[in-house]
C-alpha positions in Angstrom: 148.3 164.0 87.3 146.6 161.5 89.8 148.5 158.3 90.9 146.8 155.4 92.4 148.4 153.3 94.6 148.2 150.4 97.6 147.3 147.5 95.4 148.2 143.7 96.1 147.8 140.4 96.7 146.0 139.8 99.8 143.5 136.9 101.4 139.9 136.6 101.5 138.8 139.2 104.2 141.8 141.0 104.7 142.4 144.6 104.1 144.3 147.4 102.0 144.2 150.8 102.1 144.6 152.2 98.6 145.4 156.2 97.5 145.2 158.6 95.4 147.5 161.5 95.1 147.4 164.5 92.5 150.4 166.1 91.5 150.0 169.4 89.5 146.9 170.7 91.0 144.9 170.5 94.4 142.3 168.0 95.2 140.8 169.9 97.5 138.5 171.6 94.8 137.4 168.5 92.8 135.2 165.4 94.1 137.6 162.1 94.1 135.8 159.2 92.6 137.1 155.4 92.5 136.6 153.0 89.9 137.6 149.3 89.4 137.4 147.2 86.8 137.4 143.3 86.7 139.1 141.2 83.4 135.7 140.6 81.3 134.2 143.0 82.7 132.8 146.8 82.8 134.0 149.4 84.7 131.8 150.3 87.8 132.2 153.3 89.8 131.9 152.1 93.7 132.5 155.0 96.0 133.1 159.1 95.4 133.9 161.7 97.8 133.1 165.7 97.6 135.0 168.3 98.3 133.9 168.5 101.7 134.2 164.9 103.3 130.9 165.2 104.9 129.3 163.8 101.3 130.2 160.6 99.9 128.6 157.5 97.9 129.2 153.9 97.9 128.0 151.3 95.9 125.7 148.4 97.2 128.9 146.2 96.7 130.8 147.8 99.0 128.9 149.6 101.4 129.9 148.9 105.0 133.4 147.2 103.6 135.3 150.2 102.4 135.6 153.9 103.2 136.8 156.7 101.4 138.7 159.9 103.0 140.9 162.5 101.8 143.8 164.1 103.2 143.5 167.6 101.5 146.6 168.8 103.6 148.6 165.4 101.9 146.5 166.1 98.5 145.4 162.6 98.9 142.5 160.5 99.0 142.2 156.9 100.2 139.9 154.1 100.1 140.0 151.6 103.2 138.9 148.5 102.3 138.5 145.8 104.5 136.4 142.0 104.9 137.7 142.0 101.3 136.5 139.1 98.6 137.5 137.9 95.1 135.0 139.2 93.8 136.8 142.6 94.6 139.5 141.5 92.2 140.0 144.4 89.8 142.4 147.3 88.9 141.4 150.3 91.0 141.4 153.7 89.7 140.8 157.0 91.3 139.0 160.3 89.0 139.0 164.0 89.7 135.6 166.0 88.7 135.6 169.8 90.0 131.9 170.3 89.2 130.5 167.7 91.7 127.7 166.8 89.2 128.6 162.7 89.5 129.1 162.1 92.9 125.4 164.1 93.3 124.1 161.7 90.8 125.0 159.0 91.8 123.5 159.7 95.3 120.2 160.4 93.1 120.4 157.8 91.2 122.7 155.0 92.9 125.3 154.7 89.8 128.0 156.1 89.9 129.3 157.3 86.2 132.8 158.2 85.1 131.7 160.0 81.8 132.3 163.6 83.4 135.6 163.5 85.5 138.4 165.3 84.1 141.4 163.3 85.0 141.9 160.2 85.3 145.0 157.7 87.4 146.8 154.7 86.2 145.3 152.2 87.6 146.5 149.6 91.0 146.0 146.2 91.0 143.9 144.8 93.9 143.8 140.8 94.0 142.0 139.1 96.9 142.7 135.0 97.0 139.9 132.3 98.3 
C-alpha cells in the first residue's frame, strides 16, 4: 500500500514537501513515480525516480521547481516543491513500477505514463493561491 501525503493550502511561490510511503513491501526495488491531476483535466505524470536515485525525470513543468528523493532506509519518497504556482493546483499521487520500463521512457520520450505501475496511492491535495 502507498500513502501520499504533505498536501495543502499554500501561497503563490511557496513550498511543500510531499511523500510517499509504502507499507507492505519495500520501495527500494520499484521506481517511484508522481502524478497530479487538475479538476477538468488529465492526469500528467511530472517526475519519477529509479531505484537508484542517481536516475530521475521531470516534466518541462516542473523542472528546476521540484525535486524528487527517496529515503529507502524510511521506505519513503518525497517530492520538494518549491516557487510553487496555481497552475500546480492538483491532487498529487505517487506510483510504484518494479520494472523501470516508465521512468526509462519517459526519459526517451519526455512523457511520463502511468499505464504500467503496479500500485497506486490515494491521492494529496496540493492548492497554491494567487
Amino acid at each position: 500500500q502507498l500513502q501520499a501525503s504533505g498536501g495543502g493550502l499554500v501561497q503563490s511561490g511557496g513550498s511543500l514537501r510531499l511523500s510517499c510511503a509504502a507499507s507492505g513491501f519495500s520501495l527500494a526495488d520499484y521506481s517511484i513515480g508522481w502524478f497530479r491531476q487538475a479538476p477538468g483535466k488529465q492526469r500528467e505524470g511530472i517526475s519519477c525516480i529509479g531505484s537508484s536515485d542517481r536516475n530521475t525525470y521531470y516534466d518541462d513543468s516542473v523542472e528546476g521547481r521540484f525535486t524528487v528523493s527517496r529515503d529507502n532506509a524510511k521506505n519513503t519518497v518525497y517530492l520538494q516543491m518549491v516557487n510553487l504556482e496555481p497552475e500546480d493546483t492538483a491532487v498529487y499521487y505517487c506510483a510504484a513500477e518494479r520494472t523501470g520500463a516508465a521512468l526509462f521512457s519517459a526519459q526517451a520520450m519526455g512523457v511520463l505514463v502511468g499505464d504500467t505501475f503496479d500500485y497506486w496511492g490515494q491521492g494529496t491535495q496540493v492548492t497554491v493561491s494567487s
